[in-house]
C-alpha positions in Angstrom: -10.0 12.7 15.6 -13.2 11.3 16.9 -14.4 15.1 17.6 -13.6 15.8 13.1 -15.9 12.9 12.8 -19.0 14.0 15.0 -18.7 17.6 13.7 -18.6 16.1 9.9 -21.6 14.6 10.4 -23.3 17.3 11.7 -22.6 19.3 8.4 -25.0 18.0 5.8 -22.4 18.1 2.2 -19.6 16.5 4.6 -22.0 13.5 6.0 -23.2 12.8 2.3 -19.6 12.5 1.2 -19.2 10.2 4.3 -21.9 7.9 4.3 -21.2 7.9 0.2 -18.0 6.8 0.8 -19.1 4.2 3.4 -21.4 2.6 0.9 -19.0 2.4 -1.2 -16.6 0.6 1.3 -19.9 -1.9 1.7 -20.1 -2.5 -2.3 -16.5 -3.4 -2.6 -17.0 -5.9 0.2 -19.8 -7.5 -0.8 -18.1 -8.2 -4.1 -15.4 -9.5 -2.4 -17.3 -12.6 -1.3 -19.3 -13.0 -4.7 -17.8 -16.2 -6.2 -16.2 -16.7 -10.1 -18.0 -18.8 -11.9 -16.6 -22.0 -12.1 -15.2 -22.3 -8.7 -15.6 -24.9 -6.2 -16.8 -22.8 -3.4 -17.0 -25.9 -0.9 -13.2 -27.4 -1.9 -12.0 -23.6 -1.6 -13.4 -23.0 1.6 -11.8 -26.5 3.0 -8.5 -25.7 1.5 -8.7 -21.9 2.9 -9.3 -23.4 6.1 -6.2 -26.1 5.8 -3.3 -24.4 4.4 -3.9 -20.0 5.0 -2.7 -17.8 2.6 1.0 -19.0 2.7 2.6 -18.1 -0.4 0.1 -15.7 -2.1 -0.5 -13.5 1.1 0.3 -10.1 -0.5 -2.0 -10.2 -2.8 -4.2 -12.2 -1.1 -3.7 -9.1 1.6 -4.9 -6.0 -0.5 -7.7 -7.9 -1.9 -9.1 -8.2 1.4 -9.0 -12.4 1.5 -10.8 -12.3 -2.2 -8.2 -13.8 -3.6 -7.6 -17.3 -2.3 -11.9 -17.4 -2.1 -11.5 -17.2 -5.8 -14.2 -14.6 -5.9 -14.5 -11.5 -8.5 -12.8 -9.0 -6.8 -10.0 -11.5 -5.9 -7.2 -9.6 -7.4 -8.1 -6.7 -5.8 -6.5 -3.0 -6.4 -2.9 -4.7 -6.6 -3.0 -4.2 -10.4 -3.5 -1.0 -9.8 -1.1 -0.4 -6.9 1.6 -1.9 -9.5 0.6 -0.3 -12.1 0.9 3.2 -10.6 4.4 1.9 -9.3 5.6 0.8 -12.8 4.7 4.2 -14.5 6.6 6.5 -11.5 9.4 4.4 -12.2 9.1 5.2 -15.8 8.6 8.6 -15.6 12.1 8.9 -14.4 13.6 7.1 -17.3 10.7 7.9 -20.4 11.1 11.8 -21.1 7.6 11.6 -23.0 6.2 10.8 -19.6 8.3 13.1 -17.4 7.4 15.9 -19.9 3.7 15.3 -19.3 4.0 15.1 -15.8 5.3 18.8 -16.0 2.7 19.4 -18.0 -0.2 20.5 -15.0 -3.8 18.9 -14.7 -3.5 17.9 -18.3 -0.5 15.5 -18.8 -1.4 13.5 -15.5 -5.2 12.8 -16.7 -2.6 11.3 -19.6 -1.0 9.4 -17.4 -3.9 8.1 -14.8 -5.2 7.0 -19.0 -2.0 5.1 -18.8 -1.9 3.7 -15.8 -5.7 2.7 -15.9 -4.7 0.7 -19.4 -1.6 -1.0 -17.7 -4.0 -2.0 -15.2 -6.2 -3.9 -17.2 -3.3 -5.3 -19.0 -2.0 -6.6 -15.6 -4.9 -8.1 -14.9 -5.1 -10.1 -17.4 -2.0 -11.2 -16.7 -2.7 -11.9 -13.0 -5.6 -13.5 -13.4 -4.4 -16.0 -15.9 -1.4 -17.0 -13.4 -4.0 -17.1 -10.7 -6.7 -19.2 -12.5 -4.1 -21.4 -13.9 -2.7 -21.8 -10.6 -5.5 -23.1 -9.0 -6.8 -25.6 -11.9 -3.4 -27.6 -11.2 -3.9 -27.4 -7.7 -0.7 -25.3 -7.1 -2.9 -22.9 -5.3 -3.6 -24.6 -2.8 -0.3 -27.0 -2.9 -0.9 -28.7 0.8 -4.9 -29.3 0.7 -6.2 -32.6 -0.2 -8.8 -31.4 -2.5 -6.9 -28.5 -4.0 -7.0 -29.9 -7.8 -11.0 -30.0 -7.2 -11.2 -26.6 -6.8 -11.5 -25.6 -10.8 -13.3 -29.1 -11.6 -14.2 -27.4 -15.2 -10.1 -27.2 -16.8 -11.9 -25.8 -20.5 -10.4 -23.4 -22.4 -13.6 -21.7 -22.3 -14.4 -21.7 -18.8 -10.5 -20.6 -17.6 -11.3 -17.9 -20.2 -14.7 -16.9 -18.7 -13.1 -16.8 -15.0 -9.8 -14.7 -16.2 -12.5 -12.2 -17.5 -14.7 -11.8 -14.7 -11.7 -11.1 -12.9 -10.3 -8.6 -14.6 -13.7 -7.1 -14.9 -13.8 -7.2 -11.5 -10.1 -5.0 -10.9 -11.9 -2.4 -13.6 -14.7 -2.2 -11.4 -12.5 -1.5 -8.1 -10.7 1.0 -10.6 -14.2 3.0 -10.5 -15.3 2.4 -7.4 -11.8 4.1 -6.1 -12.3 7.2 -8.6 -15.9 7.7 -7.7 -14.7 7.9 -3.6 -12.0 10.5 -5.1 -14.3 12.4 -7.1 -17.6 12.6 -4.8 -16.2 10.8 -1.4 -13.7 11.5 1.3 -9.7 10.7 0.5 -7.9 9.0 -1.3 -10.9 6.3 -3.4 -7.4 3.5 -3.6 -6.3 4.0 -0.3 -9.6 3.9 1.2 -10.5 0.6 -0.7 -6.5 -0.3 0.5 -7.8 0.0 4.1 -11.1 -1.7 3.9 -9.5 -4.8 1.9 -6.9 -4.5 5.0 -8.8 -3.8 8.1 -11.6 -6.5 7.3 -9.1 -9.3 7.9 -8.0 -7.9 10.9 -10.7 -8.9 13.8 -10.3 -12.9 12.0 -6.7 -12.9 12.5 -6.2 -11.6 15.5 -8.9 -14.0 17.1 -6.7 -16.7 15.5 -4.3 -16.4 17.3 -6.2 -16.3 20.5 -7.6 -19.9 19.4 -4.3 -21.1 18.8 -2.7 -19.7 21.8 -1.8 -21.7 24.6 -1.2 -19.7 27.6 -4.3 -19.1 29.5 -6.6 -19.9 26.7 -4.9 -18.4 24.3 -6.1 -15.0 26.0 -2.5 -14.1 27.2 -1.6 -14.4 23.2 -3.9 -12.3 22.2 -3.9 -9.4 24.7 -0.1 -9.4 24.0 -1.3 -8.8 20.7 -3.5 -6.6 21.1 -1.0 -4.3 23.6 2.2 -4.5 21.0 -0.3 -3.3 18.0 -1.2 -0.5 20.4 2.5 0.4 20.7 3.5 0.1 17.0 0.1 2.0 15.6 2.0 5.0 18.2 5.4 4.7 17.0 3.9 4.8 13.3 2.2 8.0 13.9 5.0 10.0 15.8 7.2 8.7 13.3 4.7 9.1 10.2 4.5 13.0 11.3 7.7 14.1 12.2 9.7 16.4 8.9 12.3 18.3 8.7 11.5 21.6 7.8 14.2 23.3 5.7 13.6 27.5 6.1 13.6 28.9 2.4 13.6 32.9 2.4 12.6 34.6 -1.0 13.6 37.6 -2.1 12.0 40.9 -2.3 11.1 42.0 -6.0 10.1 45.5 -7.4 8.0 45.3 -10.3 7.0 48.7 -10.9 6.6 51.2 -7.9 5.6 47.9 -6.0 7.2 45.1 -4.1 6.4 41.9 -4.1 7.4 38.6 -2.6 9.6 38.7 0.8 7.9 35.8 2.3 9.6 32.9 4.4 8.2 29.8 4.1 9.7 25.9 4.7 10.1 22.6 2.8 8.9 19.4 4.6 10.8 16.6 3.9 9.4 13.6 6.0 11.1 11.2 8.0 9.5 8.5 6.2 9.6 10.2 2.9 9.0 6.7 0.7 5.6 5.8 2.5 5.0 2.3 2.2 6.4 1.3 -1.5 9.4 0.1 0.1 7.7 -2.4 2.1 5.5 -3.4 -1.3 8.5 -3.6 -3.0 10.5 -5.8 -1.0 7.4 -8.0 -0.2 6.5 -8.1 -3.9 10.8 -8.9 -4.8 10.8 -11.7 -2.0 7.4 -13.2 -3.4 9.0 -14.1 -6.7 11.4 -16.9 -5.8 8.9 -18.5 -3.9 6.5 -18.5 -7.0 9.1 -19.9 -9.2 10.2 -22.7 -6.8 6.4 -23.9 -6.5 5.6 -23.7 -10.1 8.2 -25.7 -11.3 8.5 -29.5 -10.5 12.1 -29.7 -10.0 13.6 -31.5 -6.8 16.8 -29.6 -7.4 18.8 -28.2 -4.5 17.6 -24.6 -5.0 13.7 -25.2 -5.3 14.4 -27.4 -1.9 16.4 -24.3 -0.4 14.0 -21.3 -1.3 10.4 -23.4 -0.2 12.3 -24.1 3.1 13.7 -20.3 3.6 11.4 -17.8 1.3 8.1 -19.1 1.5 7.2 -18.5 5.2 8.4 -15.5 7.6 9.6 -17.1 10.1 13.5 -18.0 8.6 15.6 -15.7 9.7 17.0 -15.7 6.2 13.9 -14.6 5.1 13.7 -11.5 7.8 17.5 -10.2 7.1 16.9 -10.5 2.9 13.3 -8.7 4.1 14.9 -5.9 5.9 17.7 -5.1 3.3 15.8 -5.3 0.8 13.1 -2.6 2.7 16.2 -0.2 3.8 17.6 -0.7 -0.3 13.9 0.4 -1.7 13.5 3.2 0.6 16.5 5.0 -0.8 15.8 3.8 -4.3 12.4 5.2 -4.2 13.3 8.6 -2.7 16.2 8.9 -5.1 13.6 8.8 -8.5 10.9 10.6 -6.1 12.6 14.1 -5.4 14.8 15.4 -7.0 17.5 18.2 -4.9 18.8 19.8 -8.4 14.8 20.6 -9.8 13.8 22.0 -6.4 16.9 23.9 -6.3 16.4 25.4 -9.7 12.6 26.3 -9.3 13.7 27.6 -6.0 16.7 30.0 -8.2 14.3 30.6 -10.8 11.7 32.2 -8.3 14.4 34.0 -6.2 13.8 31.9 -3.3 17.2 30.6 -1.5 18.0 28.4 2.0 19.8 30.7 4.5 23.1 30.3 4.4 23.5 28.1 1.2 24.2 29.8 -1.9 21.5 29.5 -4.9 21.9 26.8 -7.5 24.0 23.5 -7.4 25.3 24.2 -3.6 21.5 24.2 -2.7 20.8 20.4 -4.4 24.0 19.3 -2.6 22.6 20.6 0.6 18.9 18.9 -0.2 21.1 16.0 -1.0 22.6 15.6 2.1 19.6 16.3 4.2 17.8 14.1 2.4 20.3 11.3 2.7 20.5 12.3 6.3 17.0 11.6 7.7 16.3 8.7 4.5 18.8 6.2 7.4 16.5 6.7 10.0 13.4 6.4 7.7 14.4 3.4 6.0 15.6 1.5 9.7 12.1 2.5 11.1 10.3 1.1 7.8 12.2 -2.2 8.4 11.6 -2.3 12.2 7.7 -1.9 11.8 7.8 -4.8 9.1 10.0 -7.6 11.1 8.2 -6.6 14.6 4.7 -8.3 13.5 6.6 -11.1 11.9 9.2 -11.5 15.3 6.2 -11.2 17.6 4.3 -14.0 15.9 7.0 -16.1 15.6 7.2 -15.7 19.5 3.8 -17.0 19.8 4.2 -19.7 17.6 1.2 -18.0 14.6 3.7 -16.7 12.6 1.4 -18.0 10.1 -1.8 -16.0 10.6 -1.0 -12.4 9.7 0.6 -12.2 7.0 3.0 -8.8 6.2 1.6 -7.8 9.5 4.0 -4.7 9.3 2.7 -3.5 6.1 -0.9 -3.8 7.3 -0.2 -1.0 10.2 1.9 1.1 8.0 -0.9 1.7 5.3 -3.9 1.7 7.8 -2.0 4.4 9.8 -1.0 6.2 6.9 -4.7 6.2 5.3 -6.6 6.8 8.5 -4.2 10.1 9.3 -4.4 11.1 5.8 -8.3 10.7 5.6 -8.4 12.9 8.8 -6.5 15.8 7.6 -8.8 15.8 4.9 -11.9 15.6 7.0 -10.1 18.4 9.0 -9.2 20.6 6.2 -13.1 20.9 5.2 -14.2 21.5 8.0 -12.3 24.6 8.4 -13.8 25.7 5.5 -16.8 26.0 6.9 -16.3 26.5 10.5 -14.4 30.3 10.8 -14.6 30.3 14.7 -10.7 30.4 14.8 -11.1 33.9 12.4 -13.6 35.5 15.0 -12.1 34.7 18.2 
């Protein structure tokens, strides 16, 4: 990996993309500590310092810490992230958007027009519950000074921070495209990483201050080795597929023949990615909001705050790790489909050894699918309770939040960002060819 790199930046288009991509990466941070007017910036700080991220960790997690600084990238690219989320999910059930989908180049510059409108809509949304949720001091429920951290309750100056905000998501919005367009990878899940991997050092000294063995220095090398060993299970795990063989048949069109070839479908291991993980974190999050925004002392408001709104309940983990292993299937279920592979597959004479063309094909996919989705799923909700059990362990269950879908998506993007690099670079290196 670290070879791809040095050889990247010894070719001259590669190492503009990368260092373009790089400032970028240095933009998006900067913005991230840029205050919204209006804000408190000394109470925030204090309270940041006294209660964490607790309840609002997700998102307070993919916007790199913005969020609970209040600043104008605090919501981050999770708009975006659900937004892309909500119209998959709609694609399955709209046929307007599943017919532009099958539509080529065309019909999904439709739907990224879609999903970059929901996005805006979304922030609105979330930036009114956030903004409203600090004036009363809900943000920061266990901090002294947590109702002085919007002194200014106006209509107009709520309105003033709800827009900057939003402006601030559209802004990520184009920062991502232009790393797509004229950068390396992914532009979302590079600005995913960065917001990620910037909390990481902070945390993880943390917990070496609040250790208690040694100094806290026996804390945080066990840290330090168990991340080693999960970031290695991730990648074996994130690379191995199952390879299906798919023979097509010879055709004569004229005096000549064409096709013949043998080729393979991949179907990962871990063929949802991360969503499930975002889902179940995003499903668990809910309860906890609802409980804290309401002033009820009923029964249930008591239960949830003392079960849902930390990781440490084992509650909390078992309802985390169904919920991860339920999503996982879900997700693959409206993200390939066995019966439209199986007919392309028919329709350009292709067929699986053995398996007869048509519906005995999708049953086969089907069960293949299903087959390695158990293992997926299990390994998905492994990777997000380890972090969570580890901490607890340590007593700083409390200080890295969703610890197991920080490694997944950093993992993910780093190895995805490398094939890329990779893939470029053979373009212009053809010593392979000559050798």
């Amino acid at each position: 990996m670290l070879s791809a790199f040095a050889r990247a930046f010894k070719t001259p288009d590669l190492r503009k993309k990368l260092l373009f991509t790089l400032g970028i990466m240095v933009i998006f941070r900067v913005g991230a500590h840029i205050p919204v007017p209006g804000v408190n910036f000394k109470a925030v700080n204090e309270c940041v310092k006294q209660s964490g991220s607790g309840l609002f960790g997700l998102v307070n997690l993919f916007s790199g810490g913005a969020l609970l600084q209040l600043t104008i990238f605090a919501l981050g690219i999770m708009p975006y992230i659900t937004a892309s989320i909500i119209l998959q999910l709609l694609t399955v059930v709209i046929p307007r958007l599943e017919a532009l989908k099958k539509e080529g180049q065309a019909g999904q510059t439709k739907i990224t027009q879609y999903t970059r409108y929901l996005t805006i809509a979304l922030a609105i949304l979330q930036g009114t519950g956030i903004v409203a949720t600090a004036s009363n001091g809900a943000l920061f429920s266990s901090c002294a000074v947590g109702n002085q951290v919007v002194p200014d309750t106006g209509v107009f100056r709520i309105a003033v921070m709800v827009i900057t905000m939003t402006a601030g998501t559209t802004v990520i919005m184009w920062l991502g495209e232009l790393i797509t367009d004229r950068g390396i990878g992914n532009g979302m899940s590079i600005l995913m990483f960065t917001s990620i991997a910037s909390g990481f050092p902070g945390n993880v000294w943390t917990i070496k201050k609040l250790g208690k063995i040694a100094g806290g220095w026996f804390e945080f090398f066990s840290v330090i080795a168990v991340g080693i060993v999960v970031v290695i299970l991730v990648i074996f795990v994130e690379q191995a597929q199952r390879r299906i063989p798919v023979q097509y048949a010879k055709r004569m069109i004229g005096r000549r023949a064409f096709g013949g070839t043998s080729t393979y479908i991949p179907l990962k291991v871990n063929q949802a990615g991360v969503i499930p993980v975002i889902f179940a974190s995003s499903l668990l999050y809910i309860p906890s909001l609802v409980a804290q925004l309401t002033s009820s002392k009923a029964s249930w408001a008591t239960w949830i705050n003392n079960n849902f709104t930390k990781g440490d309940h084992p509650v909390y983990m078992i309802a985390y790790f169904v919920l991860i292993v339920f999503f996982a299937f879900f997700y693959v279920a409206i993200s390939f489909n066995p019966e439209e592979v199986a007919d392309n597959m028919k329709k350009y004479g292709g067929f699986i050894p053995g398996i007869r063309a048509g519906r005995p094909t999708a049953e086969y996919l089907n069960y293949v699918l299903t087959r390695i989705t158990w293992p997926g799923s299990l390994y998905l909700g492994l990777i997000a309770l380890i972090p969570m059990i580890g901490l607890v362990a340590l007593n700083a269950s409390t200080t890295i939040p969703f610890g197991g879908t920080s490694i997944l998506i950093i993992v993910g993007v780093g190895l995805e960002t490398v094939k890329q690099i990779e893939s470029q670079l053979q373009q212009r290196n053809y010593e392979g060819f000559l050798r």
